[in-house]
C-alpha positions in Angstrom: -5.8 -6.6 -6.7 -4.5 -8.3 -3.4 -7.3 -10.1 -1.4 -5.0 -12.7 0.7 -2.4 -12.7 2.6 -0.6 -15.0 0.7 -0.7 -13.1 -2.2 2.6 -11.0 -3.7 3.4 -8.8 -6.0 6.6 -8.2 -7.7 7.7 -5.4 -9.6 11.1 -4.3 -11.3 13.0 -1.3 -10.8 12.3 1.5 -13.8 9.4 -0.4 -15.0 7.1 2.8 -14.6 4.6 4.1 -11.9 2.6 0.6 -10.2 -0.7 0.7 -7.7 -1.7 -2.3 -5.7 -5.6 -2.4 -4.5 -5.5 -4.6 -0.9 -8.4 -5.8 1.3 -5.9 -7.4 3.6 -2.5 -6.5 5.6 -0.2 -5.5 2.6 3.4 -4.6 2.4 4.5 -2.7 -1.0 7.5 -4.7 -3.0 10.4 -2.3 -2.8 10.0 -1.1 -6.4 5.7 -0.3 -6.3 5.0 2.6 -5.2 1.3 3.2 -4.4 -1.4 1.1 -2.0 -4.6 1.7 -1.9 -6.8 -0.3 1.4 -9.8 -1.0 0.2 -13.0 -2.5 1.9 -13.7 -1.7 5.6 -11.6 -4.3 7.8 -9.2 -2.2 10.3 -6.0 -2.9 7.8 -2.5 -1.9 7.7 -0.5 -1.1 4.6 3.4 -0.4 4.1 5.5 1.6 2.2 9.0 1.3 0.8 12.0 3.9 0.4 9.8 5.6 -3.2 7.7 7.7 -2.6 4.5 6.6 -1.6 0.9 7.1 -1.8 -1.0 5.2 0.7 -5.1 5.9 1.7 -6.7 4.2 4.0 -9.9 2.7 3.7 -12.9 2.8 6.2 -11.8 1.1 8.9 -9.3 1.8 11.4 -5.9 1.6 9.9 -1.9 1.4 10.2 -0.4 3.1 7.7 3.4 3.0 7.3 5.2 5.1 4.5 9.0 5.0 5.7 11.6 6.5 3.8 10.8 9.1 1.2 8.1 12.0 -0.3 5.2 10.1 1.1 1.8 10.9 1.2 -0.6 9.0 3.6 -4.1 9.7 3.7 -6.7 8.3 6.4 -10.2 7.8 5.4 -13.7 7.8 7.5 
């Protein structure tokens, strides 16, 4: 769960399937491959080169999946 910006998460390659949960501006580690935005602030989330799975939460939303199969999903 990533609730500040000065949070980070690190992840190594082949070490399975990873979700991060963010309430704030988050930009996936180059080896996690799903964010989910969660509360209601306007928020933006990126993606790497994996493929990504990336919904938005409530509020109004940037949502950046880049390279690969990715799947971004905007939410009311």
């Amino acid at each position: 769960v990533v609730d500040s910006s000065s949070d980070v998460v690190i992840e190594n390659a082949g070490d399975g399937i990873d979700q991060v949960n963010s309430s704030v501006e988050f930009t996936l580690d180059r080896f996690v491959e799903h964010l989910t935005l969660t509360g209601t602030d306007g928020i933006g989330g990126d993606g790497t080169a994996l493929a990504n799975k990336i919904p938005g939460n409530a509020g109004g939303n940037y949502l950046g999946g880049h390279e690969g199969n990715d799947t971004l999903t905007g939410n009311d």
